[in-house]
Structure formats: structure tokens, C-alpha cells
Jmol script that loads the backbone (N, CA, C; Angstrom):
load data "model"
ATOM      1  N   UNK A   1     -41.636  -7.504  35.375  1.00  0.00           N
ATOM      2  CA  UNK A   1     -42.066  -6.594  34.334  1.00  0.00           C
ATOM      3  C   UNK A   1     -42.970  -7.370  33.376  1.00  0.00           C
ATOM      4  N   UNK A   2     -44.297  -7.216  32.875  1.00  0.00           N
ATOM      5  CA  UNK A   2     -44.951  -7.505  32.094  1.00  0.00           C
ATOM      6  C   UNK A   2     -44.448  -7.332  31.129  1.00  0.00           C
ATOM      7  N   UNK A   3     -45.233  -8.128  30.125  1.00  0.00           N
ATOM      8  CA  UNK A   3     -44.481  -8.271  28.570  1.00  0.00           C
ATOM      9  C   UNK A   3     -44.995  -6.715  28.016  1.00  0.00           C
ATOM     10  N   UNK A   4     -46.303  -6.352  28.280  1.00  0.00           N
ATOM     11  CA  UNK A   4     -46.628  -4.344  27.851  1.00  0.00           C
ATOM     12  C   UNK A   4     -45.904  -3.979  28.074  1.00  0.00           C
ATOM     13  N   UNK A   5     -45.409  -4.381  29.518  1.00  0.00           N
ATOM     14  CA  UNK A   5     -44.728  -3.090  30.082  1.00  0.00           C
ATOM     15  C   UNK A   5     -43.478  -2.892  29.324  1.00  0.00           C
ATOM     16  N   UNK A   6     -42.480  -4.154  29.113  1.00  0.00           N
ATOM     17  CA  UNK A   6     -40.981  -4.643  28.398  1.00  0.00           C
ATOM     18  C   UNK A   6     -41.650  -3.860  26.968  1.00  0.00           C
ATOM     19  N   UNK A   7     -42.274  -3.925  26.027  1.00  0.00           N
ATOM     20  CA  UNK A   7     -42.252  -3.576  24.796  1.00  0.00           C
ATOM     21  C   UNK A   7     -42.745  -2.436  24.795  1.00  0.00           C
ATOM     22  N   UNK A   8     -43.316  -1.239  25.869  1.00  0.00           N
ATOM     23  CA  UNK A   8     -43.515  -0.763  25.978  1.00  0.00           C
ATOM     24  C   UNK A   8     -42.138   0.513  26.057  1.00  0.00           C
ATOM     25  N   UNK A   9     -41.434   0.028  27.046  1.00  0.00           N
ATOM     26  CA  UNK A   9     -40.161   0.505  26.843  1.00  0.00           C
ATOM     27  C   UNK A   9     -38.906   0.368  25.659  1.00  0.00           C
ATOM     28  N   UNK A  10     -39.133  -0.490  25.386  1.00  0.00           N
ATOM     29  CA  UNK A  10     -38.772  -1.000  23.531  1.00  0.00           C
ATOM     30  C   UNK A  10     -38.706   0.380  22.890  1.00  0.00           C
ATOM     31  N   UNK A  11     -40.191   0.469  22.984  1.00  0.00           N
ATOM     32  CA  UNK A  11     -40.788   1.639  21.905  1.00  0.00           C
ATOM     33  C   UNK A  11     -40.386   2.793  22.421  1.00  0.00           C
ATOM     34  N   UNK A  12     -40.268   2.633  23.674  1.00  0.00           N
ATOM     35  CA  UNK A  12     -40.136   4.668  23.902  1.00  0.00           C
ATOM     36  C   UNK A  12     -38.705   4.941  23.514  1.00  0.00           C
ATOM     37  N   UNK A  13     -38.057   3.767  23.591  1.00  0.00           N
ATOM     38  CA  UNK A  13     -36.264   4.138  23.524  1.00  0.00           C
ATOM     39  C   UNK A  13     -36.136   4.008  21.818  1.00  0.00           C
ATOM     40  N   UNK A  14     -36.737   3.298  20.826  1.00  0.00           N
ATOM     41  CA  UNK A  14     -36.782   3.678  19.803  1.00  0.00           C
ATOM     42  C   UNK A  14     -36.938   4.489  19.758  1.00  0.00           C
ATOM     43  N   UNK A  15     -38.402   5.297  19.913  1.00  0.00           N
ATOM     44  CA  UNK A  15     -38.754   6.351  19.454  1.00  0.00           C
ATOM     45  C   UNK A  15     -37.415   7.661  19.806  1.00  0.00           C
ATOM     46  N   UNK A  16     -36.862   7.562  21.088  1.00  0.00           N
ATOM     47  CA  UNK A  16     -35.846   8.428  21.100  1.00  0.00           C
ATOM     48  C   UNK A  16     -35.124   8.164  20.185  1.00  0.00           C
ATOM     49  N   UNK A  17     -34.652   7.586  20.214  1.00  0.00           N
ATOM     50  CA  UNK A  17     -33.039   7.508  19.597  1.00  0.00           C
ATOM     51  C   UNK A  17     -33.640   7.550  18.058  1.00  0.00           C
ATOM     52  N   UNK A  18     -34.767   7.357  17.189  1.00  0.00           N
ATOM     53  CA  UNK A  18     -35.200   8.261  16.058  1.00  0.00           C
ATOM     54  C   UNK A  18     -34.857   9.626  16.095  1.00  0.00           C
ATOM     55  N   UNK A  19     -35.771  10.325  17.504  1.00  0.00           N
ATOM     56  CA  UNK A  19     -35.722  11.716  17.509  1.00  0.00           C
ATOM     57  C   UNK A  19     -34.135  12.060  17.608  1.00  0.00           C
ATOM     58  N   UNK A  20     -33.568  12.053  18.304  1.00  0.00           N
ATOM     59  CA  UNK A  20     -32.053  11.747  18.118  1.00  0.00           C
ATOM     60  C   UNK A  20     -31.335  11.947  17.258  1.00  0.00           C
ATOM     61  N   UNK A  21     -31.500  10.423  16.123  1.00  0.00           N
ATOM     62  CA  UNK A  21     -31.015  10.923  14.840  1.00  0.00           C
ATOM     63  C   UNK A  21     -32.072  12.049  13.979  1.00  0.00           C
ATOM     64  N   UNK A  22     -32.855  12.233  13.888  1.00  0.00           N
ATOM     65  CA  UNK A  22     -33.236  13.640  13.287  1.00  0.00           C
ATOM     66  C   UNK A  22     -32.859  15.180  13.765  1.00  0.00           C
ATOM     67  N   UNK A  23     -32.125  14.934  14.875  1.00  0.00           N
ATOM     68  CA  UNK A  23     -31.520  16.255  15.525  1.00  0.00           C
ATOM     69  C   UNK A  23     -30.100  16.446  15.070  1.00  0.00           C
ATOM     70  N   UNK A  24     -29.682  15.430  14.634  1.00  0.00           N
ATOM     71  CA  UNK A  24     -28.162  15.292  14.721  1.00  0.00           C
ATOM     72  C   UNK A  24     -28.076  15.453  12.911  1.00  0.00           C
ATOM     73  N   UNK A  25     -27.809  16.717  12.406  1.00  0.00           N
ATOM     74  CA  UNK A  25     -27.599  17.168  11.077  1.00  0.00           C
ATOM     75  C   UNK A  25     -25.915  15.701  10.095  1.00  0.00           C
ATOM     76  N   UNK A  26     -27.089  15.048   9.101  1.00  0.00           N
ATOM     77  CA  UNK A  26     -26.191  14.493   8.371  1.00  0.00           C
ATOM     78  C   UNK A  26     -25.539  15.450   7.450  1.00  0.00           C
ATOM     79  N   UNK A  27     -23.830  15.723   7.565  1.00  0.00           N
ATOM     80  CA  UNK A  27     -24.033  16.625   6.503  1.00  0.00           C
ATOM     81  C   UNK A  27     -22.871  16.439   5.442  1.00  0.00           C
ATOM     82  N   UNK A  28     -22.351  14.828   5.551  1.00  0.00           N
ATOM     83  CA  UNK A  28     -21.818  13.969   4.252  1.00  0.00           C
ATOM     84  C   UNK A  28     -20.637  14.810   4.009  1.00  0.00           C
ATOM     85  N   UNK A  29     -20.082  13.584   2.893  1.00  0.00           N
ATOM     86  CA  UNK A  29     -18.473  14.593   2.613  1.00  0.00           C
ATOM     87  C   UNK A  29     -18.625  15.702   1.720  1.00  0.00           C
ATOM     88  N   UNK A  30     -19.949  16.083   0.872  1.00  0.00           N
ATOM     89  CA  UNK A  30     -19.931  17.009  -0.060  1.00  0.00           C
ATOM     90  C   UNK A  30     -20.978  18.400   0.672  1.00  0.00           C
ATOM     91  N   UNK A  31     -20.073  19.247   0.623  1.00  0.00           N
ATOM     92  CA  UNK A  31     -20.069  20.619   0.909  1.00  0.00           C
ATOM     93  C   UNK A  31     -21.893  20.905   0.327  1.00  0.00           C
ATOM     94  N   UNK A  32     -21.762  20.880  -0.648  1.00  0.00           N
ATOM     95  CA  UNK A  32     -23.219  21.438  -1.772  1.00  0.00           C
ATOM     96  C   UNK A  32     -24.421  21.016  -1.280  1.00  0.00           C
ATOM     97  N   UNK A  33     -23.974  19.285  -1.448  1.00  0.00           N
ATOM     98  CA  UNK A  33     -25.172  18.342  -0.931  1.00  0.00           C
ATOM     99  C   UNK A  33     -26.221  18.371   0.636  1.00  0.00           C
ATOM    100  N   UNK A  34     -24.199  19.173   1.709  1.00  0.00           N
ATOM    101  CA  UNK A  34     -25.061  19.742   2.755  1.00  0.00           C
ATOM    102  C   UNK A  34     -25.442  20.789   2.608  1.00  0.00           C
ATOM    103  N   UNK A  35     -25.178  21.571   2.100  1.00  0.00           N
ATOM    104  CA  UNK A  35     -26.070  22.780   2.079  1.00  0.00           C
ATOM    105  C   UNK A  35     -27.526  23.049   1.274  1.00  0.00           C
ATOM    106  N   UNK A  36     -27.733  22.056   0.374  1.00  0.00           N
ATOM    107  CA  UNK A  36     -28.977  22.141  -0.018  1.00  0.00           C
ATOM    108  C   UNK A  36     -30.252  21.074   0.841  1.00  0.00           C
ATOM    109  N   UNK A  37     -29.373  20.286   1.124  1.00  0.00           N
ATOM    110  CA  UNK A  37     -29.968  19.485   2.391  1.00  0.00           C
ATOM    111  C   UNK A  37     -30.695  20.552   3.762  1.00  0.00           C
ATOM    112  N   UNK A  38     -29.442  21.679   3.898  1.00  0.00           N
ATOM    113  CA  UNK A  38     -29.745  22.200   4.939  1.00  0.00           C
ATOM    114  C   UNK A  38     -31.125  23.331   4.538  1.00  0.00           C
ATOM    115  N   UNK A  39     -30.818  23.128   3.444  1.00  0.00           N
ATOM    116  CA  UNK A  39     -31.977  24.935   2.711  1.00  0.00           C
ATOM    117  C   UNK A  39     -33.476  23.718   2.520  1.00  0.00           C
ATOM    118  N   UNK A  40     -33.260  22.530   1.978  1.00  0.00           N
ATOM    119  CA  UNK A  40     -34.920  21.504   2.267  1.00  0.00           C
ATOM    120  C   UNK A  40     -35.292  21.285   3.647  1.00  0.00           C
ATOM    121  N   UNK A  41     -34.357  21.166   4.691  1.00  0.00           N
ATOM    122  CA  UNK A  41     -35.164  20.704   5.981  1.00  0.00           C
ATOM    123  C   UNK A  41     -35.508  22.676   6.265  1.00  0.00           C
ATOM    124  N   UNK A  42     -35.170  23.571   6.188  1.00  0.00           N
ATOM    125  CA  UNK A  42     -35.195  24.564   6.598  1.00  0.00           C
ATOM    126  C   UNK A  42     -36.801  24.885   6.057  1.00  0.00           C
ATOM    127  N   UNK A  43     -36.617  24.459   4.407  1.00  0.00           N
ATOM    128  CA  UNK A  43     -38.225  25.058   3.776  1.00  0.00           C
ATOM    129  C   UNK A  43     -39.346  23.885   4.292  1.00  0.00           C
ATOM    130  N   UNK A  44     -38.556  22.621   4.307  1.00  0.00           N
ATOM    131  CA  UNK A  44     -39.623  21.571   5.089  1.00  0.00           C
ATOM    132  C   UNK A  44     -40.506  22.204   6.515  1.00  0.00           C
ATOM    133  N   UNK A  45     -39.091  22.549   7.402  1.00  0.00           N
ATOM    134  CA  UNK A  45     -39.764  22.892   8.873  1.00  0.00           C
ATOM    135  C   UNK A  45     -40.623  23.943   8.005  1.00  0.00           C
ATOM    136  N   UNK A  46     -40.314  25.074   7.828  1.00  0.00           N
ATOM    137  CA  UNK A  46     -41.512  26.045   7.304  1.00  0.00           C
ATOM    138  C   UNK A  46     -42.809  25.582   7.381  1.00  0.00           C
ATOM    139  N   UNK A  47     -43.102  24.622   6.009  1.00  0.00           N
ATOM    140  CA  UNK A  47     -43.909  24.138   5.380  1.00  0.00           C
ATOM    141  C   UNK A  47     -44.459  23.727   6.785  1.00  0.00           C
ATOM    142  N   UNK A  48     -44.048  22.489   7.928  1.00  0.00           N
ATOM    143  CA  UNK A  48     -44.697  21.640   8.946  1.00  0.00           C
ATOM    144  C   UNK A  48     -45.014  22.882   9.635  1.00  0.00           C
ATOM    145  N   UNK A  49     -44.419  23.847   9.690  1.00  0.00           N
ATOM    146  CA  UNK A  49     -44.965  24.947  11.511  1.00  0.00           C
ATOM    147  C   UNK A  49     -46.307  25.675  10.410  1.00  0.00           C
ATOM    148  N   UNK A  50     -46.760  25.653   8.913  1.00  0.00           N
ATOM    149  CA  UNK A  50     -47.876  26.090   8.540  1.00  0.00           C
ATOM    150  C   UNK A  50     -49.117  25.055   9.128  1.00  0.00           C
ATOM    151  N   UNK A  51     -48.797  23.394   9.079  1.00  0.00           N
ATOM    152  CA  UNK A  51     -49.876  22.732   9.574  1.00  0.00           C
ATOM    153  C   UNK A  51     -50.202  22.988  11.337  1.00  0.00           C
ATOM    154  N   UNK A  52     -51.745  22.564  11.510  1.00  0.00           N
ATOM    155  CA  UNK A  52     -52.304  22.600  12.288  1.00  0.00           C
ATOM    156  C   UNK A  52     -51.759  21.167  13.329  1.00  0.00           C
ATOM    157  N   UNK A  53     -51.522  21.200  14.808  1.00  0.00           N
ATOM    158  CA  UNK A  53     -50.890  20.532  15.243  1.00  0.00           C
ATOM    159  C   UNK A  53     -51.234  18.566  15.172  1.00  0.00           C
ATOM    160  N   UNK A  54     -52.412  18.652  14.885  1.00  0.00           N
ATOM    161  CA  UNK A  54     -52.708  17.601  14.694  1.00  0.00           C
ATOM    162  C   UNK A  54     -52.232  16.686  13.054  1.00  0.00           C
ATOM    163  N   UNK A  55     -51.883  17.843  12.308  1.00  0.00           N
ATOM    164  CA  UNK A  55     -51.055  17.075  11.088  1.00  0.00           C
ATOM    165  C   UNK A  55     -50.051  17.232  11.505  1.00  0.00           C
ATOM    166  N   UNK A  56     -49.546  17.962  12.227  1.00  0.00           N
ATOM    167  CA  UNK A  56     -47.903  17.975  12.017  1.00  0.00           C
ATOM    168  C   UNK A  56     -47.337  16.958  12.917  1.00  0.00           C
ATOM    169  N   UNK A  57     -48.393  16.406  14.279  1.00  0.00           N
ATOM    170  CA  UNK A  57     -47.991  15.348  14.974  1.00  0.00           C
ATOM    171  C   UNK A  57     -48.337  13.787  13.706  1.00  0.00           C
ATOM    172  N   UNK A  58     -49.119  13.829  13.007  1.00  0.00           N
ATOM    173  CA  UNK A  58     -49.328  12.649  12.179  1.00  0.00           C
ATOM    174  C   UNK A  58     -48.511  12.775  11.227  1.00  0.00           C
ATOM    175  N   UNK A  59     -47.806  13.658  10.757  1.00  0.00           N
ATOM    176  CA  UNK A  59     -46.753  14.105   9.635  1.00  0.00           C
ATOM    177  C   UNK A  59     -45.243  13.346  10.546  1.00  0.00           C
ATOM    178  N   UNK A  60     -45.184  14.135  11.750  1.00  0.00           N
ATOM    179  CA  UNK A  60     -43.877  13.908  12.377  1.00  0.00           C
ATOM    180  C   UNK A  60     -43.625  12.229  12.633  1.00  0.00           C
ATOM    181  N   UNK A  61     -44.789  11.949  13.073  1.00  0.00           N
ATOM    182  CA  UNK A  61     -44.966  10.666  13.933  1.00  0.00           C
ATOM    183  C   UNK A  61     -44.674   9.223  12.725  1.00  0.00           C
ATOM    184  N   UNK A  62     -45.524   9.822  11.506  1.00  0.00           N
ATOM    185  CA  UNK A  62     -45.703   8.237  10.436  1.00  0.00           C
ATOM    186  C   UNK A  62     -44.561   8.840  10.057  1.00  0.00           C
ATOM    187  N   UNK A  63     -43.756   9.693   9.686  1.00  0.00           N
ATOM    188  CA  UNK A  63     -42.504  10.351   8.559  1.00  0.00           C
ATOM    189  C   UNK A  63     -41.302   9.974   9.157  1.00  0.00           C
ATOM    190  N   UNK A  64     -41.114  11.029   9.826  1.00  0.00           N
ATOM    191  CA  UNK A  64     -39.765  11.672  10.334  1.00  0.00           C
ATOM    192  C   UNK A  64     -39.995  10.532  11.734  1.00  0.00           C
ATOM    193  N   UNK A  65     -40.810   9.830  12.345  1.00  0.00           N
ATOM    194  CA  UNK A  65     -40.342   8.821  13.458  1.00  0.00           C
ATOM    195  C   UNK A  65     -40.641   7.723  12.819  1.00  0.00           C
ATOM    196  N   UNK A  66     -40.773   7.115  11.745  1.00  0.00           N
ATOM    197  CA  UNK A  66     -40.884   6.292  10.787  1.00  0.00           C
ATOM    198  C   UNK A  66     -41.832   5.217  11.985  1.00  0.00           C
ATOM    199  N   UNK A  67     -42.732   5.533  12.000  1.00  0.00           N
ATOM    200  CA  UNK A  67     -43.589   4.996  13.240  1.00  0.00           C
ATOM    201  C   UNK A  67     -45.121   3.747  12.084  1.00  0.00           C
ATOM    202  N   UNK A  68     -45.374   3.026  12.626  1.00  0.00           N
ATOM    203  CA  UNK A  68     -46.539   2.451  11.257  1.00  0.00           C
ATOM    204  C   UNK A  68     -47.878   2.951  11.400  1.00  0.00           C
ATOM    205  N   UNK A  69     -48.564   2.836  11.167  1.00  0.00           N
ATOM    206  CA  UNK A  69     -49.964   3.110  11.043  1.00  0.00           C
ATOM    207  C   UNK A  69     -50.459   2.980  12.219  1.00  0.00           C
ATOM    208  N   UNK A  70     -51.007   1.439  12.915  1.00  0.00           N
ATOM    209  CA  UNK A  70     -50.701   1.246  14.245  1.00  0.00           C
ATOM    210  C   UNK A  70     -50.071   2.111  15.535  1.00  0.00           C
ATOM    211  N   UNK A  71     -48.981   2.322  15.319  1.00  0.00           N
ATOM    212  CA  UNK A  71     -47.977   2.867  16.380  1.00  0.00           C
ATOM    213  C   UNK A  71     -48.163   4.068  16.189  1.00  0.00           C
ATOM    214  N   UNK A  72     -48.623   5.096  15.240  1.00  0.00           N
ATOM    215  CA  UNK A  72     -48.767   6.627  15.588  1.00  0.00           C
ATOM    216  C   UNK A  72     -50.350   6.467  15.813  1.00  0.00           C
ATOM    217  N   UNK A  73     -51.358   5.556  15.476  1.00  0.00           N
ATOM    218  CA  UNK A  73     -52.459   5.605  16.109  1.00  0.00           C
ATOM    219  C   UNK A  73     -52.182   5.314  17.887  1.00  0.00           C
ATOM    220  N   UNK A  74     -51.817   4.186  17.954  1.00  0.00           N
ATOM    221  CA  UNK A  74     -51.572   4.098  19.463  1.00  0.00           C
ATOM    222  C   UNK A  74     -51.170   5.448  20.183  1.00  0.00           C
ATOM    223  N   UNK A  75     -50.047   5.773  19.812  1.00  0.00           N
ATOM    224  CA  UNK A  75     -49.250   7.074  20.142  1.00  0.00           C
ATOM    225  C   UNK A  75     -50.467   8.562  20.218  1.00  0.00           C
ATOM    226  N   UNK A  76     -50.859   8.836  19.080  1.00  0.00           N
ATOM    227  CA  UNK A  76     -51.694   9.670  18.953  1.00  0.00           C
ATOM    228  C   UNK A  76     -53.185   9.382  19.894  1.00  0.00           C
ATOM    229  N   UNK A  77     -53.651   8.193  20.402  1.00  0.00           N
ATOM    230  CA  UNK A  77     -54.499   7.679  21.063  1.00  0.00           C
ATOM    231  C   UNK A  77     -56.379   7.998  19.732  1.00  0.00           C
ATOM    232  N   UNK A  78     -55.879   7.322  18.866  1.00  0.00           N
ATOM    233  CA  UNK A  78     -57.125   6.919  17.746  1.00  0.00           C
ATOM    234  C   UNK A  78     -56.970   6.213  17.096  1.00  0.00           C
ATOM    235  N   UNK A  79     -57.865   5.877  16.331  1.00  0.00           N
ATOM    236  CA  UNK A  79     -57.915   4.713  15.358  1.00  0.00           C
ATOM    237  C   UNK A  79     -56.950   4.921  13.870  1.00  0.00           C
ATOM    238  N   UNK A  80     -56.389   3.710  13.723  1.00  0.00           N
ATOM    239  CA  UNK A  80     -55.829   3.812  12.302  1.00  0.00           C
ATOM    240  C   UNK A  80     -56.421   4.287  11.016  1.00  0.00           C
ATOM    241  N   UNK A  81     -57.575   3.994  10.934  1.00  0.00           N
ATOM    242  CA  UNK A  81     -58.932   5.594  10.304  1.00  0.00           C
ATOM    243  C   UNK A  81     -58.185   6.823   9.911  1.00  0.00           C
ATOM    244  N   UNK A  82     -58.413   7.233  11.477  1.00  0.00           N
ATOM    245  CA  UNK A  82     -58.230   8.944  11.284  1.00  0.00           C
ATOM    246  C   UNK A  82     -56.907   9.030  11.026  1.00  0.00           C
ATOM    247  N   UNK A  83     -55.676   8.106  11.641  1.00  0.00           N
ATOM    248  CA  UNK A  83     -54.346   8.079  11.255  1.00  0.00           C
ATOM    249  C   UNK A  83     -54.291   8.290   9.471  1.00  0.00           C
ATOM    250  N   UNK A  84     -54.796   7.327   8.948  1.00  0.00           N
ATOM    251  CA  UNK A  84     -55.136   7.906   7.505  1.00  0.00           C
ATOM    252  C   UNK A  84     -55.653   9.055   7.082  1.00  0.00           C
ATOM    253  N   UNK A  85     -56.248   9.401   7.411  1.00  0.00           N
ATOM    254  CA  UNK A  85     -57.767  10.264   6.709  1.00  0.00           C
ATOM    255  C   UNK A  85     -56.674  11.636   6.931  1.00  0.00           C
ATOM    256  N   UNK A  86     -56.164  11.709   8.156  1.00  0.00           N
ATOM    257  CA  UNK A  86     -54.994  12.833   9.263  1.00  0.00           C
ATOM    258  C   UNK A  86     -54.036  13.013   8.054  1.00  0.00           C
ATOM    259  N   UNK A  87     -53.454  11.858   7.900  1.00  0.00           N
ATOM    260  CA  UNK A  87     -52.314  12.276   7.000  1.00  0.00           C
ATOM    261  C   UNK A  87     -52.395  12.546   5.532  1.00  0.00           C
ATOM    262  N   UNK A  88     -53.724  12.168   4.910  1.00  0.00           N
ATOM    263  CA  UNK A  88     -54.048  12.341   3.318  1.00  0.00           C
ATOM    264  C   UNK A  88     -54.192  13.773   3.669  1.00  0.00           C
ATOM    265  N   UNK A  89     -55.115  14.240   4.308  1.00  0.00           N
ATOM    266  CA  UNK A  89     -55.085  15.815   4.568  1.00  0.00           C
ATOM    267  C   UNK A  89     -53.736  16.472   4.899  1.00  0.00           C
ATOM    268  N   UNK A  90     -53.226  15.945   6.019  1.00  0.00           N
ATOM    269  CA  UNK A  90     -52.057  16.918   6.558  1.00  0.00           C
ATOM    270  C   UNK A  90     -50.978  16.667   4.474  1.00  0.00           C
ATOM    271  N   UNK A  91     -50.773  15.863   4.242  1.00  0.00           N
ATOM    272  CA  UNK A  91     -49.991  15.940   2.629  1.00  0.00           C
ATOM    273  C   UNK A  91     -50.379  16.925   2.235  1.00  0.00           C
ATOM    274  N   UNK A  92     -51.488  16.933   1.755  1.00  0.00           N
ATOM    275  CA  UNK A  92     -51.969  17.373   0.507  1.00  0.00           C
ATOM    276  C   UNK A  92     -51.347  19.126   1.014  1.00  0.00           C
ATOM    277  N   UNK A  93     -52.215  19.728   2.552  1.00  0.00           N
ATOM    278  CA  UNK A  93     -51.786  20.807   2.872  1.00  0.00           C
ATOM    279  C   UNK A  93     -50.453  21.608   2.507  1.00  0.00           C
ATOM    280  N   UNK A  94     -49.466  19.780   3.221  1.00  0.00           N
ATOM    281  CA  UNK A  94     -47.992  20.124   3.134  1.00  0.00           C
ATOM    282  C   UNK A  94     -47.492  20.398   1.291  1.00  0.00           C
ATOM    283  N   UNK A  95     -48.033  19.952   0.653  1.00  0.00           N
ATOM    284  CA  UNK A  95     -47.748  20.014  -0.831  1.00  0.00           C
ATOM    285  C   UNK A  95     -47.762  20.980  -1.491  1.00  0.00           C
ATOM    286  N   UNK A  96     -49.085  21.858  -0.488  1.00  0.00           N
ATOM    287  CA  UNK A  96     -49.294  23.552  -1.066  1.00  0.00           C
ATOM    288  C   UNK A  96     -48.758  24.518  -0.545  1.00  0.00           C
ATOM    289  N   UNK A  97     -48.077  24.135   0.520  1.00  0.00           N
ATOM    290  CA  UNK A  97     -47.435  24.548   1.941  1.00  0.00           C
ATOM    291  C   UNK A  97     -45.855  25.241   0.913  1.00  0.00           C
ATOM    292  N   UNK A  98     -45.678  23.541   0.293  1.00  0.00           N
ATOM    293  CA  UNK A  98     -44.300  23.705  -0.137  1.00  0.00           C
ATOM    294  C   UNK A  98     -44.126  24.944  -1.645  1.00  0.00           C
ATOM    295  N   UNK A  99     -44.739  23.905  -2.108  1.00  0.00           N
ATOM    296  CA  UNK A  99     -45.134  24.905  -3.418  1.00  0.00           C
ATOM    297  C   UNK A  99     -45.318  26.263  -3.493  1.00  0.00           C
ATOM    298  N   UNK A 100     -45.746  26.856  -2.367  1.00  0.00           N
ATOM    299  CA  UNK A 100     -45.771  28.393  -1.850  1.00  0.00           C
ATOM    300  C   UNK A 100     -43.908  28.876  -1.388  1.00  0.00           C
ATOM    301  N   UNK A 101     -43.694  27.546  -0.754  1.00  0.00           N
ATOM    302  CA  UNK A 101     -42.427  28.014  -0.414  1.00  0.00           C
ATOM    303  C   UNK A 101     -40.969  28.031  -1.001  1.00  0.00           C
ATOM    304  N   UNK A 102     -41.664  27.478  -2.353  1.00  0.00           N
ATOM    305  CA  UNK A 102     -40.638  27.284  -3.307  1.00  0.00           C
ATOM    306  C   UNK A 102     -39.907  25.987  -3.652  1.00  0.00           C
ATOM    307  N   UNK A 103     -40.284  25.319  -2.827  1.00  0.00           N
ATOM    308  CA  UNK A 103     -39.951  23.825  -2.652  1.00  0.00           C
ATOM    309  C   UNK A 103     -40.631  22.990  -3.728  1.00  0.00           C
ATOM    310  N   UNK A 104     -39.805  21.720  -3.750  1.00  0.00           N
ATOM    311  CA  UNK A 104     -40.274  21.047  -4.819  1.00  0.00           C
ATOM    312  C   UNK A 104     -41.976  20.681  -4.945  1.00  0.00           C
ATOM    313  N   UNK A 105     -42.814  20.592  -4.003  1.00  0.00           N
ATOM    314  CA  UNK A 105     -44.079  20.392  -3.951  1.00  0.00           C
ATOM    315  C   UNK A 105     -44.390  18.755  -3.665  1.00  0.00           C
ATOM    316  N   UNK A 106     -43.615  17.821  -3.966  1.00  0.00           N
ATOM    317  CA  UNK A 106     -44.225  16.498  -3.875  1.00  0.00           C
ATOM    318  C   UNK A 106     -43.632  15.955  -2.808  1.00  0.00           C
ATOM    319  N   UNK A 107     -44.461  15.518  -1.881  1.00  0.00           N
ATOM    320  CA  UNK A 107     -43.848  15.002  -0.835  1.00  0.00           C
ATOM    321  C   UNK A 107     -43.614  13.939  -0.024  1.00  0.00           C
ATOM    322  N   UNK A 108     -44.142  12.063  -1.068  1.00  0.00           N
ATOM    323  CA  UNK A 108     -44.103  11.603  -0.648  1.00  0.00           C
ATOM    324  C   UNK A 108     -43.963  10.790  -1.612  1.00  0.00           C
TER     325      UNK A 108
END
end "model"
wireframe off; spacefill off
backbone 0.3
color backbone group
């Protein structure tokens, strides 16, 4: 196995077991805390299914797969550039996204 190939697989099994834990609802010993937890990821998803798929993969990818600059460019197949430029836009969207939805508005 090449050393790409070995860190290559590194990364994909990270990247699962991220997605993983974002499927698997934390929902702590306090009753309230999960339920308002559950009413932000609910207005969050909202807010992400308003962006266009290309923010919501640069939203999902640098955020919620806590992935770096680098690694959602790789992933996404472009330059760390547009990885920027992608996500100052996809925010700002998500900010008005929220703010419409009642949500706190700031999102990062």
C-alpha cells in the first residue's frame, strides 16, 4: 500500500465516523437543553436545504466535517481560493437564511 493510498484511507474513515457522530443526536442530561438543541439543528437544516449545493457542500464539509481548508478543497476537487470565496458567500447567505427563520442569525 502506498503511503496516498494508507492516508488516503485515514481520511475516508475519519471523515465517516465525523458523519457518524453528527447523525447520532447528543441529547445530554437536561431535558430543555435537548430540546432547544433539537429546534437549532432543525432551523439550521432549514437554513442549509435554502443554499445552493455548492455552499452547502463547503458549509457541510469545512463545519459540520470539521475538514481544513486544504481537505474540503481536495474533497471538493478546487483550489483553497474558491474554498474561501465558497464559504464567505455560502455564510453570509446562511445568516439571512437564519434570520428569516428566526434563528439567531450569526453563524460563526
Amino acid at each position: 500500500m502506498t503511503k496516498n493510498t494508507a492516508r488516503g484511507e485515514v481520511r475516508r474513515r475519519s471523515l465517516a465516523d465525523r458523519e457518524a457522530r453528527l447523525r447520532t443526536p447528543d441529547t445530554g442530561p437536561d431535558p430543555l437543553s435537548a430540546a432547544l438543541d433539537g429546534e437549532r439543528r432543525t432551523v439550521l437544516a432549514a437554513a442549509l436545504g435554502q443554499l445552493s449545493d455548492e455552499h452547502r457542500q463547503v458549509v457541510t464539509y469545512r463545519y459540520l466535517l470539521e475538514l481544513s481548508e486544504s481537505d474540503t478543497a481536495a474533497a471538493l476537487g478546487c483550489r483553497p481560493g474558491t474554498v474561501k470565496s465558497r464559504l464567505n458567500r455560502a455564510l453570509r447567505k446562511l445568516e439571512r437564511a437564519l434570520r428569516e427563520e428566526g434563528g439567531e442569525g450569526r453563524v460563526v
